[in-house]
Every structure is written in C-alpha cells, then in structure tokens.
C-alpha positions in Angstrom: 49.1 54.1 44.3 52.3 53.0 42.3 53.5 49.4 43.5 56.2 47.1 43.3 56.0 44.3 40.0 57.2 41.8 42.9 54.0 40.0 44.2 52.3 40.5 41.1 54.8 38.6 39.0 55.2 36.2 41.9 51.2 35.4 41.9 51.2 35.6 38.4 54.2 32.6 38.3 52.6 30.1 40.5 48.8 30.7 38.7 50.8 30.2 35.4 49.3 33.5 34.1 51.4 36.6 32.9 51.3 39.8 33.7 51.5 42.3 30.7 54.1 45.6 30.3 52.6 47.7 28.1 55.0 51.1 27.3 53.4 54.3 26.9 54.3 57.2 24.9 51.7 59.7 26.4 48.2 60.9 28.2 46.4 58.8 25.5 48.2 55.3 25.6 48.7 55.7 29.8 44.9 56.8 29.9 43.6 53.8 27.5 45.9 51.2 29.5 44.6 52.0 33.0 41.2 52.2 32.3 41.6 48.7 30.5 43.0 47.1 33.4 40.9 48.3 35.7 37.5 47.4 33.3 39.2 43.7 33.5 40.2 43.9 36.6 43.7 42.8 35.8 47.5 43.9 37.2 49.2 45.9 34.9 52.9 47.2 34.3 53.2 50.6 32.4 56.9 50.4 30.7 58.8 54.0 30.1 61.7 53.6 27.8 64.5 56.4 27.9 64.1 57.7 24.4 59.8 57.9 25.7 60.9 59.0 29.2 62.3 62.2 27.3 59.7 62.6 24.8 57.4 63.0 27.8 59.8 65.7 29.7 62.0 63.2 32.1 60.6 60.8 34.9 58.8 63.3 37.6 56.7 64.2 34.7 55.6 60.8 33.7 55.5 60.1 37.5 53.4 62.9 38.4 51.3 61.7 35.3 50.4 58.3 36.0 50.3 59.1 39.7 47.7 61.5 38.9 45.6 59.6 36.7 45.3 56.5 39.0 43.8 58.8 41.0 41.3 60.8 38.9 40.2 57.4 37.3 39.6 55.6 40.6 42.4 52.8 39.6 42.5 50.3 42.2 43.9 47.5 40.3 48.0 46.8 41.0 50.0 49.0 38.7 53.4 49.2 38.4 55.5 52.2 36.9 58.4 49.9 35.4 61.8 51.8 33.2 62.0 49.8 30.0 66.2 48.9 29.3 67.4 51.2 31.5 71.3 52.2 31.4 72.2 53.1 35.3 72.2 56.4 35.3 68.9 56.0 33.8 67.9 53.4 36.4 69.3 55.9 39.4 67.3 58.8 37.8 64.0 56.7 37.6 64.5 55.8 41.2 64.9 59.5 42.5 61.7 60.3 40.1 59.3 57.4 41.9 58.8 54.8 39.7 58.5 51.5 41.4 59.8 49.2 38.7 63.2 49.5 37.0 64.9 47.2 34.2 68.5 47.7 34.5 69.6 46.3 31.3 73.2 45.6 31.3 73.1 42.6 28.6 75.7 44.3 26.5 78.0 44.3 28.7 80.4 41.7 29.8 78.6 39.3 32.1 80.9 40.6 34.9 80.1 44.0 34.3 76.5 43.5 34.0 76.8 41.5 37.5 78.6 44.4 39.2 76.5 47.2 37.8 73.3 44.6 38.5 74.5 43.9 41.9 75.0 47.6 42.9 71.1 48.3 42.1 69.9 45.4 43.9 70.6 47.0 47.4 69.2 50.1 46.5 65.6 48.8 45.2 66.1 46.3 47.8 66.0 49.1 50.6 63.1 51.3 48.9 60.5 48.1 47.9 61.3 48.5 44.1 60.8 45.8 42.1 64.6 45.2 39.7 64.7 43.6 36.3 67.5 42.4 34.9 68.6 41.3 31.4 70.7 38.1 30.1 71.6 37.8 26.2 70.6 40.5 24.3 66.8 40.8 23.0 67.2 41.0 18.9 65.2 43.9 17.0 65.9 47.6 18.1 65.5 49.0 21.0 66.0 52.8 21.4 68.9 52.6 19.4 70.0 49.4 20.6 70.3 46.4 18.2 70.0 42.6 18.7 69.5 39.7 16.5 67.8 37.3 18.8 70.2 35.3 20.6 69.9 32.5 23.3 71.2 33.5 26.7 73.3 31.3 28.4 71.4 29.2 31.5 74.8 30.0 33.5 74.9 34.0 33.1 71.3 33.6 34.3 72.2 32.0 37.3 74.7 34.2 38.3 72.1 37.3 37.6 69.3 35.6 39.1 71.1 34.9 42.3 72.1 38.7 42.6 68.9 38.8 44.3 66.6 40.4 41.1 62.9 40.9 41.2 62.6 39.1 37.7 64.9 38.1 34.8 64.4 39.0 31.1 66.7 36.1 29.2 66.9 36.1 25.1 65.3 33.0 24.1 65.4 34.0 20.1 62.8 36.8 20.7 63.1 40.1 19.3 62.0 43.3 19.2 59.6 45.2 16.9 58.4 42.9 13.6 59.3 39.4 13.5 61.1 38.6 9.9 59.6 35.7 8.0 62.4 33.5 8.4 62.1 33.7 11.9 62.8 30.3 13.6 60.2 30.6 16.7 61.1 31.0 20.3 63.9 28.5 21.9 62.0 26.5 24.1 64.8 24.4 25.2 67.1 27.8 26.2 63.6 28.8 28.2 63.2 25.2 29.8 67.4 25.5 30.4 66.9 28.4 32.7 64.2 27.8 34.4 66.0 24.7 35.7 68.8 27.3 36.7 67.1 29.8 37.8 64.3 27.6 39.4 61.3 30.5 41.4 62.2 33.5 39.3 59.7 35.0 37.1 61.1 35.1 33.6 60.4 37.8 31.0 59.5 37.7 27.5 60.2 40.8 25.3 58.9 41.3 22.0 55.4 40.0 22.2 54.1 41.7 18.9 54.3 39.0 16.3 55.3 35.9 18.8 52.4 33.9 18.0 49.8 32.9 20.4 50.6 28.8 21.1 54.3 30.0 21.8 52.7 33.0 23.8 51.0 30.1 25.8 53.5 27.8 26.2 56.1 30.2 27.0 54.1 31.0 30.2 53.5 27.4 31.2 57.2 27.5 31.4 58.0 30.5 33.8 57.1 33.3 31.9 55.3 35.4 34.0 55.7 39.4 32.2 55.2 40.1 28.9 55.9 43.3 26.8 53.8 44.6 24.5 54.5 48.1 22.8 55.0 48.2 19.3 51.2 46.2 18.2 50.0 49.0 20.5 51.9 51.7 18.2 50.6 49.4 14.8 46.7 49.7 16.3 47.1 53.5 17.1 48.6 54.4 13.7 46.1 52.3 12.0 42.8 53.5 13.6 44.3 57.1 13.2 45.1 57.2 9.3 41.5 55.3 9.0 40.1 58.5 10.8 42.1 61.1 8.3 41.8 58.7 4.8 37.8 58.9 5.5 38.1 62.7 6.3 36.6 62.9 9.7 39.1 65.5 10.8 37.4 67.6 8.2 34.1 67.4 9.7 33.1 70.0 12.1 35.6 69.8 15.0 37.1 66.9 13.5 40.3 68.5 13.6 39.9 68.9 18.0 43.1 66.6 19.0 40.5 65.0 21.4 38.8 63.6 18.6 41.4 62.9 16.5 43.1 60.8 19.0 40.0 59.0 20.0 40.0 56.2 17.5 43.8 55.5 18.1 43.1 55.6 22.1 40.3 52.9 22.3 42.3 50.6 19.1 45.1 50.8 22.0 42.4 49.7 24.4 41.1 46.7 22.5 44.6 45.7 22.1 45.7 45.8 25.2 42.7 44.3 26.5 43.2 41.3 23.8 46.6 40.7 25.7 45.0 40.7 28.9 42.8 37.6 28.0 46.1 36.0 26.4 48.0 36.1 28.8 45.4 35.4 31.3 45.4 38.1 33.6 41.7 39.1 33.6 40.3 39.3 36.7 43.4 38.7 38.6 43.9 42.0 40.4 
C-alpha cells in the first residue's frame, strides 16, 4: 500500500534521521529500491520525474507498477510514490493517477505565483491524505530541462510557503543537481539554519545528494533535513556495473545477451547504492 511522505518525514525530523527519495526510471531501479528498503527495514520515497513519468507510459502505469510490486514482493515497509518537480498540470495528473506524494515545484515563478499555484494544491492533497512538496529558490544543475545554478532561497519566501500548509519544503541552500563542479563552494549552512528558524517543525528537503559529501550530508540533517534525493549516483552505479558486464564480454556468453542478465549487475549496483544511503542518512531499521 502506497502512503503519504507526511509521518515518515515527520518521525524522521524529530529522530534527526532522513528519509531517502530515490527516482526510478523502470522495473529494474523500482524492483532493486523496494526490496532494499524492505531487507533494511527502512521508509522509502520512490521519486517519478515528468520526463521518467513519460518514459514509463504516464502515471497509472507507474502507479499500477509499483502498486503491483509492493504486493508481489511482500513490501511492508512505508513507501511513498512522490512526482519529482512537478508543473501543475503535472501535479493534478499524478493526483488523478494515485501517487501519494507530489512536489509541486513552482520555484521559477514569482514568489506570488508560486504561493497561488502552491496554495491551490494544498486543499486538494489536504482533502485526499497526499503528502505536498513545495520548492523555494531554485535547485542549480538540470533538471528535466530545467536549469539552476545553486542559489540560496530566501528564509522569508519560505515562510510564506511553508505556512501555506505544505507537507515539506525543498529550499536551495547552494545544492545542485546532477555532478557537483570542482569549484563548488559547499552547502550554505547559514541559509539552512536561516529557515529553519522561519519555518521552525517543517521537514526541509535536500536535492542533489550525489556528490554532497558525507559530513555536510550529516550536518545538514542535524539541521532539519529530513528527505533526501538521490537519482543520478544511482544512474552512475547502473551505467558502471553494466559496461563492466559488456567490456568483459558476458553478454557474449551463452544467454548473456537475456535482458534479465544483462540488467542484473546494474540492478543490485543500484541496490548497494541505495542501501549505502540508507545507513547515511540513518534510516535503517526505521520502518
């Protein structure tokens, strides 16, 4: 069963922990996230961005998908089925499809914009027990298309977001998406510590964890943090263990070339990755 991100991200703020978002991309990366959560007994958030939501033929496939898997794999730990920067017609599609988690992600708008387009969603999830995310300052890197240079969100926006009535708030705190360049100056503690005195309860989210590295992981979280997202170290590991199986020629070798063992390798580097985020974020056993 599909669930709201709402008490797991509450729970996950007052044990200082984080819960991780982890987006897929198909059966493989869904399959090798569920069955790590539930081998560490952990929460998890599956994210579905737009440009992945049509990759995998629209929402009531993906739905039908995970839905079907928690099911087959005897997945009792929380999961939550979460649209990664959603537009609004993108957020209103995901919520007639059945995820229980939507990111409405309105940062490039003007602030009042993105409070009245925020503010109309809020109701709606309100109503139907889905958990709303909502996004202050834009995240740098790209995301589907959409490009950002790592800015600081202002405390004040995130105020006046956060008391919309959100679920959780995703603020730019100098993180980006995709790799981090070398002359990267770190995350902006003192923008995070800024809005958590705004915002005071609200779980903050961090996006772009590939490449943050593991102290500011840490310290972000002892700070509010309480989801992280994770995709593209997943899509590094998969790629990786994948050309490793072709360069050595195993999909030469009898069956080799079966799709179901040409994927393996890629499926379980997803799994050790995801399950190395788990422990760093300290989510084990807190399903």
């Amino acid at each position: 069963m599909l669930v709201s991100a709402k008490d797991m991200l509450n729970k996950a703020r007052d044990g200082k922990y984080a819960v991780g978002q982890f987006n897929i991309n198909n059966l493989e990366w869904t399959k090798a996230i569920l069955l790590t959560a539930q081998e560490l007994n952990s929460p998890v958030i599956l994210g579905v961005s737009e440009g992945a939501g049509k990759y995998m033929c629209g929402y009531t496939t993906v739905v039908g998908m995970v839905k079907g898997m928690i099911n087959e794999l005897g997945i009792t730990v929380p999961v939550a089925l979460h649209l990664d920067h959603g537009t609004f017609e993108g957020a209103k599609a995901c919520i007639n499809a059945g995820f229980s988690s939507i990111m409405f992600d309105g940062s490039h708008y003007p602030i009042e914009e993105n409070i009245a387009k925020t503010t109309a969603l809020v109701n709606t999830c309100d109503v139907l027990g889905i958990s709303l995310e909502a996004e202050v300052g834009a995240i740098g890197g790209e995301e589907d298309g959409v490009i950002g240079k790592g800015e600081c969100a202002n405390p004040d926006e995130c105020k006046a977001v956060a008391d919309l009535g959100v679920t959780m708030l995703a603020a730019g705190i100098g993180n980006i998406h995709g790799k981090y360049p070398d002359n990267w100056e770190g995350l902006s503690f003192e923008t995070l510590e800024a809005i958590k005195a705004k915002v005071g309860d609200m779980p903050l989210v961090l996006h772009g964890g590939t490449g943050i590295p593991d102290d500011q992981i840490k310290k972000a979280i002892s700070l509010g943090v309480a989801k992280i997202n994770v995709n593209t170290e997943c899509q590094w590991a998969f790629q990786e263990a994948t050309r490793k199986y072709i360069e050595e020629g195993k999909d030469l070798q009898g069956k080799g070339f079966d799709p179901r063992k040409l994927l393996a390798p890629g499926f379980e580097a997803i799994k050790a990755k995801v399950k190395e985020k788990m422990e760093l974020f300290g989510s084990v056993g807190k399903a």
